[in-house]
N, C-alpha and C positions, 0 to 999 in steps of 0.2 A: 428418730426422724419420723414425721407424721407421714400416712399414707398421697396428701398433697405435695408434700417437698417430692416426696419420690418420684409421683406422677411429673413434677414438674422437670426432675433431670433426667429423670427417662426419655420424656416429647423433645426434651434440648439436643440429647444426645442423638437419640434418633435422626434427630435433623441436620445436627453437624456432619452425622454420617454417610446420611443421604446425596446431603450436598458434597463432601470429599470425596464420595464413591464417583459421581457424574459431572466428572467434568465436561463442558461443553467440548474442548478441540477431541476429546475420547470417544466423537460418537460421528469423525468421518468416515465411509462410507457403512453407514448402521452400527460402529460401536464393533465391526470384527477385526480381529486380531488377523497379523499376517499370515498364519493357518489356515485361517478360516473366511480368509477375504473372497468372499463372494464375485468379486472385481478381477478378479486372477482367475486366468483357465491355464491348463497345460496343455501343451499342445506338440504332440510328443513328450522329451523330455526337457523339454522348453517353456517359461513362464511367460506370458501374454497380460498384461494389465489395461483394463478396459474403463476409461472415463468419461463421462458426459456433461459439460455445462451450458448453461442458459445462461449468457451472461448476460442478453439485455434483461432479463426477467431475475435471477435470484446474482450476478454478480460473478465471483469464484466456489460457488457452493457446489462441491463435487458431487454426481449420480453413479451408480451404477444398475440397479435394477431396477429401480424406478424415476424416470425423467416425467416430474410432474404436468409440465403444460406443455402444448403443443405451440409450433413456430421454431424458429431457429437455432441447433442444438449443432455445438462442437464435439467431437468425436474423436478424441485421443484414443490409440495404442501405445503402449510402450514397452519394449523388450525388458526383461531382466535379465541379463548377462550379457554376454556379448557377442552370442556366438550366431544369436539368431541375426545379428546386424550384418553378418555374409550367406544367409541361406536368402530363398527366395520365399518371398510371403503374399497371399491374395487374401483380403478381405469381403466379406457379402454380409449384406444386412436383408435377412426375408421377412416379411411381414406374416404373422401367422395369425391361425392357423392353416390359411391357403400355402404360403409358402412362395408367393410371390415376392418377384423379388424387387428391394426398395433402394438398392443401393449396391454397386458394385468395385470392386478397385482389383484390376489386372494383377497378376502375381510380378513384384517385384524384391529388391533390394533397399532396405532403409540403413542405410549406415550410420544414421545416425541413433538410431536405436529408437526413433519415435516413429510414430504417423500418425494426421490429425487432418480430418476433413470436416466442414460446416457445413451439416442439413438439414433442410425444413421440411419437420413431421409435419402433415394435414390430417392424419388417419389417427384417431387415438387408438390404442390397440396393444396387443401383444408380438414381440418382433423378437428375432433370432438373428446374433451376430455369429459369423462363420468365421474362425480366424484358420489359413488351412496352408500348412508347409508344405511346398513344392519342389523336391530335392529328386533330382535323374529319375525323373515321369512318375515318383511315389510321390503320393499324398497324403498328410496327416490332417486330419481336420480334426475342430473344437467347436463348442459351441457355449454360447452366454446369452440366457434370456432376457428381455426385458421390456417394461410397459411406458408408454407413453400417452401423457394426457389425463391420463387419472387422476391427477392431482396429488398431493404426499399423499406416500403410504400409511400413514397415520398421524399419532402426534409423539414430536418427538419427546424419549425419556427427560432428554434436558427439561423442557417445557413442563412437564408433570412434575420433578424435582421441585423448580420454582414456584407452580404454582402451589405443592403442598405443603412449599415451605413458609409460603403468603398466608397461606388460609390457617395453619401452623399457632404462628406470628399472630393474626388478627385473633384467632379463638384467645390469646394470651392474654392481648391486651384487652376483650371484652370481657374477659372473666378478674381483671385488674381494674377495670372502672365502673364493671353495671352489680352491683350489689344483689339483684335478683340472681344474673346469673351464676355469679361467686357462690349463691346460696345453695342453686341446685345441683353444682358442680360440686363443690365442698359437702351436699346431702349421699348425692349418691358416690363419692369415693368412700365415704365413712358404711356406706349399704356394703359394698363389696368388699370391705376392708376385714 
């Protein structure tokens, strides 16, 4: 087998790889596993799951640490188990790093194991949600950072999968129709060969 064919099942395989490894729905909120969901605080011994959408702006596309533009953003909690659906719970959102605060909800009972409110950030910035159990005058409080207005935190892996499976792809096919560059592709695998 010539050092071309190799090159060639190697760049294939590669990219079969690339693309099986990243699947698009594997990279809601950042691609973290239920361990390591960033989206989850404890709060005590209590799990707390913290979601943010834009829907006039990206639709159902879930945030959690970073909420790209600024304007109207829904604000899900939602319990994990069930116990927290009979303790009392208060929520705060402070704007930091002053620590003023942007957003308040009175300690109550959610038995339904949700809570979800709709606010409009003006302030890009860095902000702190406060999720804080209030059981016979003890307090547990949590916290979960997050920025608003930045725009995405980057690009996402999916998106670079794609594209370097495009560019992949096109280097194949111009090295399959331009006879120059077959020439110097095919010179220097035979250099390194």
């Amino acid at each position: 087998m010539s050092n071309l064919q190799i090159a060639k099942r190697v760049l294939a395989a590669a990219g079969l790889l690339a693309a099986s490894l990243m699947p698009i729905t594997a990279w809601s909120h950042g691609g973290a596993s239920v361990d390591t969901d960033q989206c989850r605080v404890m709060v005590g011994s209590q799990l707390v799951h913290f979601t943010a959408y834009q829907p006039q702006l990206t639709g159902t596309t879930e945030y959690c640490n970073n909420i790209p533009e600024l304007g109207q953003s829904t604000i899900v909690f939602d319990y994990e188990g069930k116990a927290l659906r009979e303790m009392t719970v208060e929520f705060e959102i402070t704007k930091e790093p002053e620590g003023t605060r942007f957003y308040y909800e009175p300690p109550a009972t959610h038995s339904k194991g949700t809570f979800n409110t709709t606010l409009n950030f003006t302030d890009a910035g860095k902000y702190l949600v406060h999720v804080t159990l209030v059981n016979e005058n003890k307090k547990v409080d949590a916290h979960i950072p997050f920025t608003v207005g930045r725009g995405a935190a980057g690009i996402p892996t999916s998106t670079i999968v794609v594209v370097l499976t495009l560019l992949v792809a096109g280097l194949y096919i111009l090295y399959l129709s331009n006879a120059g560059f077959k020439g110097v592709v095919d010179k220097f695998l035979k250099k390194s060969a």
